[in-house]
N, C-alpha and C positions, 0 to 999 in steps of 0.2 A: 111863257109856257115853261114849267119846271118838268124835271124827269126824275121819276121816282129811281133809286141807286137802284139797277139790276144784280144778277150773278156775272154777268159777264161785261157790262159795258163798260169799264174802266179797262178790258182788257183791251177792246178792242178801239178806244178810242182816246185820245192824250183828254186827261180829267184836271182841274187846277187842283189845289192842295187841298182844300176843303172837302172838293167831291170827291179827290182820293181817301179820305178820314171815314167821310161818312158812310162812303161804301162798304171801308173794313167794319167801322164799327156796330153799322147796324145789323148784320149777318149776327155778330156776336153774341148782343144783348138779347135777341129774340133765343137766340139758343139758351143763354144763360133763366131771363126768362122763363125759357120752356122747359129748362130743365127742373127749375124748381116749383116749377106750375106741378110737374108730373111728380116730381118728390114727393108733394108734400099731398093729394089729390089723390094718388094713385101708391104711394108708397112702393113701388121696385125699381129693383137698381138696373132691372135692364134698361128702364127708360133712360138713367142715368149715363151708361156708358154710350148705348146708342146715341145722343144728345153731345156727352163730350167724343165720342172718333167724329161727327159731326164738325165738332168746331173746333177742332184740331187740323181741319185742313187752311182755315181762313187765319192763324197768327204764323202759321211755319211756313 
C-alpha cells in the first residue's frame, strides 16, 4: 500500500529521504506546470503571480 505525498504528512510523521524529496518536489512541478498551463492558455500574469506567492512557500 503506497501513500500518495500529502500537504502536510511529512510534517507530521518522520518520512525517509526519498519521501521527503518527492513531497518537496511534487507540490513544485504541478505549480510550475500550472503556471505555464495558464501563461500560455490564458495569457495573464495574474495567473502567474498567483501561482509563483504559491510556490514560494514550499522552497523557503
Amino acid at each position: 500500500m503506497q501513500l500518495r505525498p500529502g500537504w502536510f504528512v511529512s510534517d507530521l510523521t518522520p518520512a525517509p529521504l526519498g519521501a521527503t524529496f518527492s513531497y518537496r518536489l511534487t507540490p513544485d512541478v504541478s505549480v510550475v506546470a500550472g503556471a505555464i498551463a495558464k501563461g500560455r492558455f490564458f495569457q495573464n500574469s495574474q495567473g502567474f503571480s498567483t501561482y509563483f506567492l504559491l510556490g514560494a512557500g514550499y522552497d523557503f
